[in-house]
N, C-alpha and C positions, 0 to 999 in steps of 0.2 A: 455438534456433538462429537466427543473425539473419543478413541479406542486405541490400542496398538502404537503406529507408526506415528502416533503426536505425541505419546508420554513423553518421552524424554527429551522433544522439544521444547514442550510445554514446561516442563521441570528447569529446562536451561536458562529460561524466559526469569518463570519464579525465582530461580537461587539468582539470576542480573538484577530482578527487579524493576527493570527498563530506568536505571535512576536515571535522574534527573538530569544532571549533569552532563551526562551522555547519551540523551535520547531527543535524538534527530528527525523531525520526521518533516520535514520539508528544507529541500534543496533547491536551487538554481544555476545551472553549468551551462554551458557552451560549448555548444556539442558540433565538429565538423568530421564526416567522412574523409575517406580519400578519395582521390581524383582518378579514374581509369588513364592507365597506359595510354600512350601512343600507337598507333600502329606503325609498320617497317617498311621501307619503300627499297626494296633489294631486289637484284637478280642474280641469280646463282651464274657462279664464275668457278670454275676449277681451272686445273691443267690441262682438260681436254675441252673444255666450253667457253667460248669467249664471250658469246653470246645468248647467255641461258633466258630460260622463262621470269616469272615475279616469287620470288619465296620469301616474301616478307612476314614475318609471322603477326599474329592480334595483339594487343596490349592486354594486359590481367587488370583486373578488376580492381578499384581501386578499396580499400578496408572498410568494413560496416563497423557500427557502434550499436550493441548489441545489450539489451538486458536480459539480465539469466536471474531467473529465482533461485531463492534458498533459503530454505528452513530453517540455517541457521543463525543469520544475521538477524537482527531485530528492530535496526536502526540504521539511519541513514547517516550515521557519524562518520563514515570512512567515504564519505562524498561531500564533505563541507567544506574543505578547502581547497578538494578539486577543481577549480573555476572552468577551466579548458582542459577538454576532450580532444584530440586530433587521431585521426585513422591517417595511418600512412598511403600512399597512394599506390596505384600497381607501377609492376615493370614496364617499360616499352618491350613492343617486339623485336625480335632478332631475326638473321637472314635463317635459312634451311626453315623456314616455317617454323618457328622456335617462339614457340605465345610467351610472354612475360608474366612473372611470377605477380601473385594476387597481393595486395596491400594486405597486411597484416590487421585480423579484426580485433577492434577491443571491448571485452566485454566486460561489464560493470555489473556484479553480483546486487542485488537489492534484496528486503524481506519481502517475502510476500501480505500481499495487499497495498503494492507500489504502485500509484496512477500515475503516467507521464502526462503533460499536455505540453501544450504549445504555450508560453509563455507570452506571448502576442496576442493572440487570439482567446490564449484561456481554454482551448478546446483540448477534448481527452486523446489521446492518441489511442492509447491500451490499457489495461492494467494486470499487473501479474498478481498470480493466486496460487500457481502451482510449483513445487519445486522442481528445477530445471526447467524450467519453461522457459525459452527465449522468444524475445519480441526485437524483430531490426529498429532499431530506434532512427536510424540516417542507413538511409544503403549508399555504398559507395560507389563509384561512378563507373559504367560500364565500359571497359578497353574499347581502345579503338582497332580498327579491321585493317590489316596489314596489304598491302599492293595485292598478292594471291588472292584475297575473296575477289579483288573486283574484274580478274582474268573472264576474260569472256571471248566466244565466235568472235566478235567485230573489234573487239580491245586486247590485244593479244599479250600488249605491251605497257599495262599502267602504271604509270609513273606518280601516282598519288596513295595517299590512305588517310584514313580518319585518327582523329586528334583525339584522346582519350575526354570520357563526358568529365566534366565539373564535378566533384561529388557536394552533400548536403550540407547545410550548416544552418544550426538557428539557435537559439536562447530555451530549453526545455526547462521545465520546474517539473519537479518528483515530488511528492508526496506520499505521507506513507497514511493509509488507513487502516488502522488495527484489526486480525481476525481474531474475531472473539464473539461466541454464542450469543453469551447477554452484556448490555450496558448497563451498568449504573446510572441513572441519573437524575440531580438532586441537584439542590444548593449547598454551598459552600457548610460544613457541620452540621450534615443532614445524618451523619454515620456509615457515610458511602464503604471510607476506608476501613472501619473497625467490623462490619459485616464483610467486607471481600479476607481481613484476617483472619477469620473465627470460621467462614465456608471452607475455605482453602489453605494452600501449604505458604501463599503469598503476604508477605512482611510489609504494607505500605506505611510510610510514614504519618502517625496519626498524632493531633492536637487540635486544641479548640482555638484557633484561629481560623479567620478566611485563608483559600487557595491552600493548604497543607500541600494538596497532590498537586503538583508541577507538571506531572507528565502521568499520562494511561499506568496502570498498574493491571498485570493479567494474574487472574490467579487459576488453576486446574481442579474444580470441584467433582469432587468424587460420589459417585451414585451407586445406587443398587449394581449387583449382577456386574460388576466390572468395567459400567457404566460412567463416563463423565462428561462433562461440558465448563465451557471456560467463559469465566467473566473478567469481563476490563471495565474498572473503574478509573471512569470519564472526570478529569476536574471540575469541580463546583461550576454549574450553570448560573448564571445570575440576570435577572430582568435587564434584555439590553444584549443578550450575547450576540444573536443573530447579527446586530449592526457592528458588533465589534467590541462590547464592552467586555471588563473583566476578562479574561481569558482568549475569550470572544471565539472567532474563527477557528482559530489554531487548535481546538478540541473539537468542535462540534462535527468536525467529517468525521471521525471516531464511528462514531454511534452510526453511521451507514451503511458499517458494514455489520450490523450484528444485527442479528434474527428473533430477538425479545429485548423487547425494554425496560426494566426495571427499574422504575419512579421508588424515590426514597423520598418520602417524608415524617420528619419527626413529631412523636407524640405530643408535643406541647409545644407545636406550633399553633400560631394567633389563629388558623383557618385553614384546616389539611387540605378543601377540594379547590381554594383559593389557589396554594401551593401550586398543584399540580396542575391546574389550569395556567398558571402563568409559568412553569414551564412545557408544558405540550404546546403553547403559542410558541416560544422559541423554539422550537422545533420545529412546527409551524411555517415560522419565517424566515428559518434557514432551507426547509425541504419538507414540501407539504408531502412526499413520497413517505418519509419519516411517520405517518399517521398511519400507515398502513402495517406497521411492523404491528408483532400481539405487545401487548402492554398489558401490565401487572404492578401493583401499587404496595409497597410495604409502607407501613407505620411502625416506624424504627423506635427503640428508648421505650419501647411500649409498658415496660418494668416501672416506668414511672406512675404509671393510671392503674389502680383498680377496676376490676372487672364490672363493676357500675358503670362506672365513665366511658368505658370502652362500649359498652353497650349501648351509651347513650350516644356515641361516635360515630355507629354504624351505620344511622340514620341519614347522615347527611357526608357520605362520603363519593367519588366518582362510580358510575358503571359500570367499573370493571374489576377482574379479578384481584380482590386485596388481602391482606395476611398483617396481624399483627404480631409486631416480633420483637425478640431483645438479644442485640449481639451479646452482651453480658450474662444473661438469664440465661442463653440457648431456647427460650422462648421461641415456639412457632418456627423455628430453622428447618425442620425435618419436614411440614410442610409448604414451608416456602418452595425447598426445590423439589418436591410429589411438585407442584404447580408450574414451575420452572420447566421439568421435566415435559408435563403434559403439553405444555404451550408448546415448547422444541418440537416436538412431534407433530403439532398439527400444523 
C-alpha cells in the first residue's frame, strides 16, 4: 500500500508504462572486482640516513561492484548490453608509509525489486527493495601490507611484503521482480488489461488476441482517505507456464512479489472454478510458497449474464473471496477494491 513518497514514482511508472520494447527485467554480465595493491618493500633514505628502518606503505583496495537501488529506474535496459563489468584495482604502496589509493568502485543503479544470483549455481545473493540501498555485489581485493607492518623485536629489517589479494569475478544474472500490491492473474483475454485501465491512471495495451501485454503493466489505484495500492498486470498465464510454455518463466517471478492475488476469470467461460484451479496449479508448480499469498477471485464481463445466471454461478464457484464485475458497466469495482483493501490489511 503506497502513500506520499511512492506517488510520483508510481505516476512515473504509469505515464512509461513499462512498454515493451524497453522493459528489461532479466540481465546476464560479468562482473570482476579489482585486485588490491601491492605492498612497498622501502627503507627510508635521506641526507642524513643511509641506513633507515622499512617504510613501505599497504596497497589500497582494489574497487567493489556495487548495486545501488533507485526508485527511479524501472528496468534493467541500461544493463543489456553491458556484458563486462571491471573494477579497477588499488594503488601499490609507496616509501614514507604512503598506502595506495583504492581502486575506483562501480556502482550499477537497478529498480528496486532486483534479485542478483550466481548464474552457476542459480543461488540468490541479495535482493534490493529499497532506495539507495547498496549491496557489494564482488568486493575487491584487499592491499597488500607494505615491509613497516611486518617490522618486529627480532626482524628489524624486512625485506618482503604482501602481493595485493586477486579480486572477484563470476557470471551474475539480475532479475527484476516487480513491486506491486496486487497481481492480476488470468489467461490470456480474461480482461486482465481493461480492468487495470478503468481501476487506475495506467494505459495498457488491450485487444482480443493472445499475449496483448508483453511485459508487467503497474497501475496506482486510488482509495479512500488518500489511500492507494498498486497493481501489475501479469501477462496471460496459460496451462504449461510453470514448465516454460507461453510466456512461461519470464513473468511468473512477478507475482512473488506481491501481497494479493487477483484471479481473473471471465463470465462465459466453459468452467470458472475449472479456470482458476488450473491456474492456482501453475502457480503451484512454479512456487508452492505462491498458495500462501490472500487470493480473491473476480468474474470479469459480468455485463454479459443476468442476475439469474449469476445466481445460479454462485453455487459452484472456489472458497474464496469472489466479486462479480464489469470493466465496462463499472459493475462491482467499488467493491472489488473495499475487498482488495481488506485483504492488504490483513
Amino acid at each position: 500500500m503506497h502513500t506520499g513518497k511512492y506517488f510520483v514514482f508510481l505516476h512515473f511508472l504509469i505515464r512509461n508504462n513499462m512498454a515493451e520494447a524497453n522493459f528489461i527485467d532479466y540481465v546476464k554480465i560479468y562482473c570482476a572486482s579489482g585486485k588490491g595493491g601491492a605492498g612497498s618493500v622501502h627503507f627510508h633514505r635521506d641526507n642524513r640516513t643511509v641506513k633507515g628502518g622499512p617504510d613501505g606503505g599497504n596497497g589500497g583496495r582494489g574497487g567493489h561492484i556495487i548495486l545501488k537501488g533507485n526508485r527511479h529506474r524501472w528496468t534493467l535496459l541500461h544493463l543489456k548490453y553491458r556484458k563486462h563489468v571491471k573494477a579497477k584495482s588499488g594503488d601499490s604502496g609507496r616509501a614514507n608509509n604512503k598506502f595506495g589509493a583504492e581502486g575506483e568502485d562501480i556502482i550499477l543503479e537497478v529498480p528496486l525489486g532486483t534479485v542478483a544470483k550466481d548464474a552457476e549455481t542459480g543461488d540468490v545473493l541479495f535482493e534490493i527493495t529499497e532506495h539507495d540501498e547498496e549491496q557489494i555485489l564482488m568486493e575487491g581485493g584487499r592491499g597488500g601490507m607494505g615491509n613497516t607492518y611486518f617490522k618486529s623485536a627480532t626482524n628489524q629489517t624486512p625485506r618482503f611484503a604482501q602481493p595485493g589479494e586477486e579480486g572477484e569475478e563470476s557470471w551474475i544474472i539480475l532479475e527484476l521482480k516487480v513491486l506491486a500490491d496486487v497481481g492480476l492473474v488470468g489467461f490470456p483475454n480474461a480482461g486482465k488489461s481493461t480492468l487495470l485501465s478503468v481501476l487506475s491512471a495506467a494505459k495498457p495495451k488491450i485487444a482480443n488476441y493472445e499475449f496483448t501485454t508483453l511485459a508487467p503493466n503497474l497501475g496506482l489505484v486510488e482509495y479512500r482517505d488518500n489511500q492507494s495500492f498498486v497493481i501489475a498486470d501479469i501477462p496471460g498465464i496459460i496451462e504449461g507456464a510453470s514448465e516454460g510454455k507461453g510466456l512461461g518463466l519470464r513473468f511468473l517471478r512477478h507475482i512473488e512479489r506481491n501481497a494479493v492475488l487477483l484471479f481473473t476469470v471471465p463470465v462465459d467461460a466453459l468452467d470458472i472454478k475449472k479456470e482458476y484451479t488450473v491456474l492456482l496449479n501453475e502457480l503451484k508448480k512454479y512456487n508452492p510458497e505462491l498458495l500462501d499469498k490472500e487470493r480473491i477471485l473476480a468474474i470479469t464481463k459480468s455485463d454479459l449474464a443476468d442476475e439469474e445466471l449469476i445466481e445460479e454461478m454462485q453455487k459452484d464457484l472456489p472458497d474464496i473471496p469472489h466479486i462479480f464485475i464489469s470493466s465496462v458497466s463499472r459493475k462491482g469495482l467499488t467493491k472489488l477494491k473495499d475487498v482488495i483493501w481488506q485483504s492488504l490489511n490483513r
